[in-house]
C-alpha positions as CSV (number, residue, x, y, z in Angstrom):
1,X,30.5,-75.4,22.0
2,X,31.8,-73.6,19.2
3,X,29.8,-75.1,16.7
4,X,26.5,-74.3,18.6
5,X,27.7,-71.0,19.1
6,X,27.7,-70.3,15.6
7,X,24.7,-72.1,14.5
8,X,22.6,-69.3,17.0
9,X,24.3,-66.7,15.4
10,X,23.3,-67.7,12.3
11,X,19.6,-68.3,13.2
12,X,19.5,-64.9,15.1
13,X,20.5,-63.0,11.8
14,X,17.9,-65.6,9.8
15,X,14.8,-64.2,12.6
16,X,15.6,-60.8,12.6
17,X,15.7,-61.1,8.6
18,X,12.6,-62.8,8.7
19,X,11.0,-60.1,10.5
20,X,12.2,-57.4,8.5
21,X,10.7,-59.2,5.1
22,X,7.2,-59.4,7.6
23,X,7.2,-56.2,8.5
24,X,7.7,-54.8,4.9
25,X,5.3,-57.2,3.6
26,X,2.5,-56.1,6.6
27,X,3.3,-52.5,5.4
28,X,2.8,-53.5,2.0
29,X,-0.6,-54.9,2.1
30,X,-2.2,-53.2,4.5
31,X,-4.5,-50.9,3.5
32,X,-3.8,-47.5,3.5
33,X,-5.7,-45.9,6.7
34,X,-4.7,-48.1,8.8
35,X,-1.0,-47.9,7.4
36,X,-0.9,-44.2,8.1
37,X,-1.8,-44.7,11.3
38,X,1.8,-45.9,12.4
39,X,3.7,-42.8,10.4
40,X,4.8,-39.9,12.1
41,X,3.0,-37.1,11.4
42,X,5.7,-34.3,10.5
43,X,4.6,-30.7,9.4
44,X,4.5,-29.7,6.5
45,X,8.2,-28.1,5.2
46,X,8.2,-24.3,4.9
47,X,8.0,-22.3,2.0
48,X,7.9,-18.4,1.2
49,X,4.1,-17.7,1.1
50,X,5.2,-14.0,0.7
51,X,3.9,-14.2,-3.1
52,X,1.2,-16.2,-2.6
53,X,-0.5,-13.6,0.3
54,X,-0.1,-10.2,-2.5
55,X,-1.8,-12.3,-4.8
56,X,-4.1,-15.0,-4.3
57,X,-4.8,-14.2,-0.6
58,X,-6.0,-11.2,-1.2
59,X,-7.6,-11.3,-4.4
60,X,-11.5,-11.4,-3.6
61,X,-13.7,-14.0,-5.6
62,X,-16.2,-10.9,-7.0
63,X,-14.7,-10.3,-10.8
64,X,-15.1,-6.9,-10.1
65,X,-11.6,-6.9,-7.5
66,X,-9.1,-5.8,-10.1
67,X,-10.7,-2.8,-10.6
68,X,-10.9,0.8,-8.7
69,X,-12.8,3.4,-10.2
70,X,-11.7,3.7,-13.9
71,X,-8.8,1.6,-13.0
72,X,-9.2,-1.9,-14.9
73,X,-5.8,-3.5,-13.3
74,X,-5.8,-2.5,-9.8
75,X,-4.5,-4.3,-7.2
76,X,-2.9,-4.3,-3.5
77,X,1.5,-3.7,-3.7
78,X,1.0,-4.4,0.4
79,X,-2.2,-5.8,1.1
80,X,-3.0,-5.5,4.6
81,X,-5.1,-7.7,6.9
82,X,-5.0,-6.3,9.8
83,X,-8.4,-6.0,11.0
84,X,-8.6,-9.7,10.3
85,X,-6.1,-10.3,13.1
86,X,-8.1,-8.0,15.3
87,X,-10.3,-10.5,17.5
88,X,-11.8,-7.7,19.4
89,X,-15.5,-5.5,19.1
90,X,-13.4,-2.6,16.5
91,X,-15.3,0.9,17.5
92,X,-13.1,2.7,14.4
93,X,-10.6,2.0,11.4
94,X,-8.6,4.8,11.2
95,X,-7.4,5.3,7.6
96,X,-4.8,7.5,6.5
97,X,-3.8,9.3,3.4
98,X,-0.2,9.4,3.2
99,X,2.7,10.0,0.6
100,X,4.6,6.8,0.4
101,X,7.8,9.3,0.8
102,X,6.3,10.7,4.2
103,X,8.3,8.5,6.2
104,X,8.9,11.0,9.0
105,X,4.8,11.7,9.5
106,X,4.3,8.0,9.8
107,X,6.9,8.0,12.5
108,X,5.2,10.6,14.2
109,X,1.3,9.1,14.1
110,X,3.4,5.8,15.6
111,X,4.8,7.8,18.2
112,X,2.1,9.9,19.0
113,X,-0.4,7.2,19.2
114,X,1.1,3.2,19.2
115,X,-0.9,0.3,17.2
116,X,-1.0,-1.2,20.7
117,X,-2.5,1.9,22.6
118,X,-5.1,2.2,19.8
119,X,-5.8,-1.5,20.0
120,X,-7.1,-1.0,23.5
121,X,-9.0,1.9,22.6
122,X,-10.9,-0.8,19.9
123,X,-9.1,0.9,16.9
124,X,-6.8,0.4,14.4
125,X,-5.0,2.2,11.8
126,X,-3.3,2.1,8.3
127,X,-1.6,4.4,5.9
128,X,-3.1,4.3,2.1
129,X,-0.1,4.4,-0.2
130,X,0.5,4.2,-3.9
131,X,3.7,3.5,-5.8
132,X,7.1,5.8,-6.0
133,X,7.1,7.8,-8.7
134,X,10.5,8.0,-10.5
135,X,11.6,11.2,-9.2
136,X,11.1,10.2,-6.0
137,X,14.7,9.8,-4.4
138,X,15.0,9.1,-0.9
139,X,12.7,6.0,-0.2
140,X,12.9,3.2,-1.8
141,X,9.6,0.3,-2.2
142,X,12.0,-2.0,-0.4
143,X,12.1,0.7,2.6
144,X,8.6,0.6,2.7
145,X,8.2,-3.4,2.1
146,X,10.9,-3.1,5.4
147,X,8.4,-0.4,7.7
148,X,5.7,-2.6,6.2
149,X,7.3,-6.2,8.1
150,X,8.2,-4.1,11.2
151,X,4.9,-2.0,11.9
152,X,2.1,-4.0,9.6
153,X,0.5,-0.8,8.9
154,X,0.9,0.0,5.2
155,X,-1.7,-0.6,2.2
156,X,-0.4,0.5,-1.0
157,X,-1.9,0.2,-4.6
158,X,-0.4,-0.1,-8.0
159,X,-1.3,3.2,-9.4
160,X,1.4,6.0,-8.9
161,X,1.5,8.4,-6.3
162,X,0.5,11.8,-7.9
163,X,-1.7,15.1,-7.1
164,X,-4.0,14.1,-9.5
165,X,-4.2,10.3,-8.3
166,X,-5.4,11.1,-4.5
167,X,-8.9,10.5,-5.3
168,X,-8.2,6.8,-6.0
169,X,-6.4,6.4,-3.2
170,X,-9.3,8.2,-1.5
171,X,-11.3,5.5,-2.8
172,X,-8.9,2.7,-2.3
173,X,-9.2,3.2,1.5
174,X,-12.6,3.5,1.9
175,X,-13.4,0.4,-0.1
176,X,-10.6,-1.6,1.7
177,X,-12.3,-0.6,4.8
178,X,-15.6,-1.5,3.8
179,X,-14.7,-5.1,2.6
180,X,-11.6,-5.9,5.0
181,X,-12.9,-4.3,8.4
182,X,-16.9,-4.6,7.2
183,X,-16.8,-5.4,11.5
184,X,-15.6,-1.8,12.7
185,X,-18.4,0.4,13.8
186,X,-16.9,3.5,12.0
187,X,-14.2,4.7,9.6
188,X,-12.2,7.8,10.0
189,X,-10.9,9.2,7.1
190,X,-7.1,11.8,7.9
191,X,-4.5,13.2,5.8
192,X,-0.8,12.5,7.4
193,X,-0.3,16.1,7.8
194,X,-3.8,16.5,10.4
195,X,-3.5,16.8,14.1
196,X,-6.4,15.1,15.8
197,X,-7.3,14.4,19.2
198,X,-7.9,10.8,18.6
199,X,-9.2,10.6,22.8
200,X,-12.0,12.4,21.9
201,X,-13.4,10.5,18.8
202,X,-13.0,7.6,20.4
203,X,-15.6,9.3,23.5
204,X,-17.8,10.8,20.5
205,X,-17.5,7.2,18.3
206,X,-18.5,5.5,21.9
207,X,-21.6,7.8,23.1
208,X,-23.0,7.7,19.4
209,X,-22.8,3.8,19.6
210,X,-24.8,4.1,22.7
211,X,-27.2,6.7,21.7
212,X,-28.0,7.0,18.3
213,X,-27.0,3.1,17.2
214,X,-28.7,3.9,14.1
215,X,-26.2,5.3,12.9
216,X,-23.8,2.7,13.3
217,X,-26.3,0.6,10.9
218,X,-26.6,3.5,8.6
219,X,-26.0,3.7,4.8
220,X,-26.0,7.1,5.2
221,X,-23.8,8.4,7.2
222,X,-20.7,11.4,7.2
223,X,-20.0,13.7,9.2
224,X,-17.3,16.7,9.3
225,X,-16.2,20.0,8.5
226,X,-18.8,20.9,5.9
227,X,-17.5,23.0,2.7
228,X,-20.6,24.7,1.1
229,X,-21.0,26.5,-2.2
230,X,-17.8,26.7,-3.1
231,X,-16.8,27.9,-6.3
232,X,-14.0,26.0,-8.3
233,X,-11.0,27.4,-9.2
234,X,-11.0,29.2,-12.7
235,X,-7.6,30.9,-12.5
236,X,-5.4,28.2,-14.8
237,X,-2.1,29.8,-13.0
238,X,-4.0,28.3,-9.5
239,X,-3.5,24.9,-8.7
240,X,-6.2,24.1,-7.7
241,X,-7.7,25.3,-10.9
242,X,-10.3,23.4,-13.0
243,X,-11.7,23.5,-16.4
244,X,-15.4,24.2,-16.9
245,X,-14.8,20.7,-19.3
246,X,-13.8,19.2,-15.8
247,X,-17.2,20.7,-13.6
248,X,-19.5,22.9,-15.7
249,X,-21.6,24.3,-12.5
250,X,-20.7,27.2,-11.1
251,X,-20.4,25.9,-7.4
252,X,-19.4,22.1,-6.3
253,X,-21.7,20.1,-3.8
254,X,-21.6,20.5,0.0
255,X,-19.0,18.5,0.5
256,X,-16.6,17.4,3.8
257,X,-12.9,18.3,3.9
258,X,-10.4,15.5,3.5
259,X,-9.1,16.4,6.7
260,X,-10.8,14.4,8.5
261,X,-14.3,12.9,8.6
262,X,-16.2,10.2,9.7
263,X,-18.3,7.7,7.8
264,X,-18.9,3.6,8.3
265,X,-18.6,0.8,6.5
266,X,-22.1,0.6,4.6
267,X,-22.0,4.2,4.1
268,X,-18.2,3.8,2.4
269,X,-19.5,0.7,-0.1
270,X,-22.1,2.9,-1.3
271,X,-19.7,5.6,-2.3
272,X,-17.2,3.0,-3.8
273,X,-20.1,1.5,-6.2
274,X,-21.3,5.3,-7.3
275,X,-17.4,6.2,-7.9
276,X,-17.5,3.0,-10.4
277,X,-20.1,4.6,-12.9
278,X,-19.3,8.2,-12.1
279,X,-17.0,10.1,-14.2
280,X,-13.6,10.4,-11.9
281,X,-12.9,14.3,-10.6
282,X,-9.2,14.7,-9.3
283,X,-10.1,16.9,-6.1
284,X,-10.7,13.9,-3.6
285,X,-12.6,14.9,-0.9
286,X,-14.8,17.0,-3.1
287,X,-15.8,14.3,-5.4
288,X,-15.9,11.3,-2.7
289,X,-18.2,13.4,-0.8
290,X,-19.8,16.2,-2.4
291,X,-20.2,14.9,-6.1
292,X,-20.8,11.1,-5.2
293,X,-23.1,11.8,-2.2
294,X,-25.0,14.0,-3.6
295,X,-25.9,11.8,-6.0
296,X,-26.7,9.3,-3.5
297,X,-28.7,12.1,-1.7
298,X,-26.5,11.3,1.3
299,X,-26.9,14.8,4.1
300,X,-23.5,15.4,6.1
301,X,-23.6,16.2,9.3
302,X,-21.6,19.6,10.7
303,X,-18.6,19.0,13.1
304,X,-17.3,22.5,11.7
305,X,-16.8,23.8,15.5
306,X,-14.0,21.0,16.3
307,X,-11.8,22.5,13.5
308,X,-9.4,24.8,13.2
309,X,-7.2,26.0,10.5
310,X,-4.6,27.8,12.1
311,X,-1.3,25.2,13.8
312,X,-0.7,28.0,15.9
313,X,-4.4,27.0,17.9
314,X,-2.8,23.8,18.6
315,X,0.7,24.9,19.2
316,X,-0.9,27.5,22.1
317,X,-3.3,24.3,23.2
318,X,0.0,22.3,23.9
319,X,1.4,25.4,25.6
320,X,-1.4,25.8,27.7
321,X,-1.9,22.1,28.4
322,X,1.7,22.1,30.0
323,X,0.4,24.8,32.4
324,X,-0.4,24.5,36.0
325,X,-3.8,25.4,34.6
326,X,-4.2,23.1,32.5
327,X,-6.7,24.4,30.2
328,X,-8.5,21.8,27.7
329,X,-8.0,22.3,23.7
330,X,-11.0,24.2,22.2
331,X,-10.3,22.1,18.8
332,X,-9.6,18.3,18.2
333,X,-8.7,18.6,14.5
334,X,-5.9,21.3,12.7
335,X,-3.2,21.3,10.7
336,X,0.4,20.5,11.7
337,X,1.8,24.1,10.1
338,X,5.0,21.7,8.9
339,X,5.7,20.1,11.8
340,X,5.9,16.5,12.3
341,X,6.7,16.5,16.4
342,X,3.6,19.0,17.0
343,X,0.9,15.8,16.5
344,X,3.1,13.8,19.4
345,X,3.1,17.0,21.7
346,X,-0.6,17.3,21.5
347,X,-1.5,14.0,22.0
348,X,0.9,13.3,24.9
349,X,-0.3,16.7,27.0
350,X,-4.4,16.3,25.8
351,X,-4.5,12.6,27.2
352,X,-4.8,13.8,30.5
353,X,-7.8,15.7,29.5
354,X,-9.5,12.2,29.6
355,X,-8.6,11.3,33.0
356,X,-10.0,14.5,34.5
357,X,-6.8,16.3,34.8
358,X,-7.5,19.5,32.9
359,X,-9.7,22.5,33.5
360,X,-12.4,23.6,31.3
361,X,-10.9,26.9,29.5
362,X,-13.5,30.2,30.6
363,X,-14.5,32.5,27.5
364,X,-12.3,35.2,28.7
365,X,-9.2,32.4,28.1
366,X,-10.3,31.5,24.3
367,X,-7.5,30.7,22.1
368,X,-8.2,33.3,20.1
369,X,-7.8,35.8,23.1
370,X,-5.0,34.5,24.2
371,X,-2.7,33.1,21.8
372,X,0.4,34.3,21.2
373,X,1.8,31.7,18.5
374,X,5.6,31.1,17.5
375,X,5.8,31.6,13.5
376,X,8.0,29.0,12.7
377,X,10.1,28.8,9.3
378,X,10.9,25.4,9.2
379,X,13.5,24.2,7.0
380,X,13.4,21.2,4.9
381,X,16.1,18.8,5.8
382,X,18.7,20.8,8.0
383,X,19.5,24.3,9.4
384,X,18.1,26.2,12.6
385,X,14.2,27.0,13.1
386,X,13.9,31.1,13.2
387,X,11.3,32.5,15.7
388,X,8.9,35.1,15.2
389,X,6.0,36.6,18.4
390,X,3.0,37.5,16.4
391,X,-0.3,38.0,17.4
392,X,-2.9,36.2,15.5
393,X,-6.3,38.1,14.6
């Protein structure tokens, strides 16, 4: 009994070695579809693409991609793709001229106005960036690579943040938003520093859609706060001054402040092709829109009457909004007079506006009637804010 014992052993170890050496052979000679067929299919391992999407990704197929205006090595720091994530109709990009150090202002836009809320409003947004210069000490690009992974809202180029460099990133933007969000309706262009009552551009961007949808399809469209005739700076002690070497006429084009304006995407790739074969001008809004549309013999349309340059307007509109009376804003666009929150105040109290919940303000109630502003001296990093009564004129 022993002996037979052993001899099944033995011919059990012989099988299961005999089916091994069939298996490997069946493997070995089968061709290779049907092989696969048996494998697991695992996914691919993981590897940092982090390199591979600020380069190749990005980088469009037309030869002309690495270069912006004059610029012959240009290229995207952070690209950004976010209106390729977008899966919805996209009434307006919103882009934003911003110092890469402005950290604070970004904040506030973000608080003021989420990415989320503006998603639902069939908008998005992104600040336009360039590099740190070396004197600038309290950012750093990994700080900005860092806002860049948590809010996904930064596009910065490889040029260096200066004065004299805004009108390339002027350009940058509006060529970005031509190419990467070609789908949005409309563009609007801001500075950081601009309160605007993004409720009511997104009513004005909707009821143009609806009535005058050729403008949506136009290669001719901006609109704004229209500078005319305006003189350039002579005085070299002025900084704003400019050589008659640098504009030789004695008056620049009708052109839009940099504010804000609106435009849309055909209108925006028309300007970024003249701005290649056009000598560059360092006052941004007034070449992007005065000297390169009117070569283009593009007219601007006048918002003028939505814009005021006085903070204290929209410092008194907040005041007014947080009345029982509730007045509505006589302005949707001004500056922020230094102060980052003011943007968030005015956005939080105008919303309501939109929902019916605000009265319309009678002549005899006009802002400037009635407003009494605070004149604050607001300190750069720490200290108290001093306040001053005054009556503006």
């Amino acid at each position: 009994m022993r002996l037979r014992g052993r001899i099944a052993y033995k011919c059990l170890i012989l099988t299961f070695f005999v089916l091994v050496f069939l298996l490997i052979c069946l493997d070995y000679f089968m061709p290779t579809g049907k092989r696969d067929q048996f494998l697991t299919q695992l996914p691919p391992l993981e590897k940092d693409v982090s390199k591979e999407e600020t380069t190749s990704k990005h980088i469009e197929s037309d030869p002309s991609a690495s270069r912006l205006v004059n610029l012959t090595n240009f290229k995207y720091e952070i690209p950004n793709d976010v209106c390729r994530k977008y899966d919805k109709d996209l009434l307006a990009i919103i882009i934003v001229t911003s110092y890469a150090g402005h950290d604070e202002l970004r904040a506030a836009h973000r608080l003021a106005v989420p990415q989320a809320k503006l998603a639902e409003m069939g908008m998005q947004r992104i600040f336009l960036l360039a590099q740190l210069p070396p004197t600038e000490k309290f950012i750093t690009q990994k700080q900005l690579l860092d806002e860049h992974q948590r809010f996904g809202d930064l596009l910065q180029g490889n040029f260096q943040e200066a004065y004299r460099n805004l009108s390339y990133k002027h350009v940058m933007g509006l060529r970005w938003a031509a190419t990467d969000c070609s789908s949005a309706k409309f563009i609007i262009k801001v500075d950081d520093d601009i309160i605007y009552d993004v409720f009511h551009f997104r009513r004005y961007l909707e009821s143009l859609e609806v009535q005058r949808a050729d403008l949506v399809a136009s290669r001719a469209y901006l609109a704004g706060y229209v500078l005319d005739a305006r003189p350039p700076v002579r005085n070299n002690a002025n900084k704003w001054y400019v050589s008659e070497q640098e504009w030789s006429r004695s008056t620049y084009p009708a052109y839009l402040s940099g504010w804000l304006y609106i435009t849309n995407p055909k209108t925006a790739t028309r300007l970024v092709q003249e701005a290649q074969q056009t000598p560059f001008f360092w006052i941004d809004d007034t070449w992007v829109t005065g000297i390169l549309r009117e070569k283009l013999k593009i007219n601007v349309q006048h918002l003028n009457a939505w814009y005021s340059a006085n903070a204290e307007f929209i410092d008194c509109c907040v005041r007014d909004l947080k009345q029982p009376s509730s007045y509505e804003c006589e302005y949707f666009v001004g500056p922020n007079g230094g102060d980052n929150k003011l943007l968030v105040e005015f956005l939080h109290n105008v919303e309501k506006c939109y929902f019916d919940e605000c009265t319309k303000r009678p002549p005899e109630k006009s802002l400037k009637k009635t407003c009494v502003a605070s004149a604050k001296h607001l300190l750069p990093d720490h200290g108290s804010v001093h306040v001053k009564q005054v009556t503006l004129r």
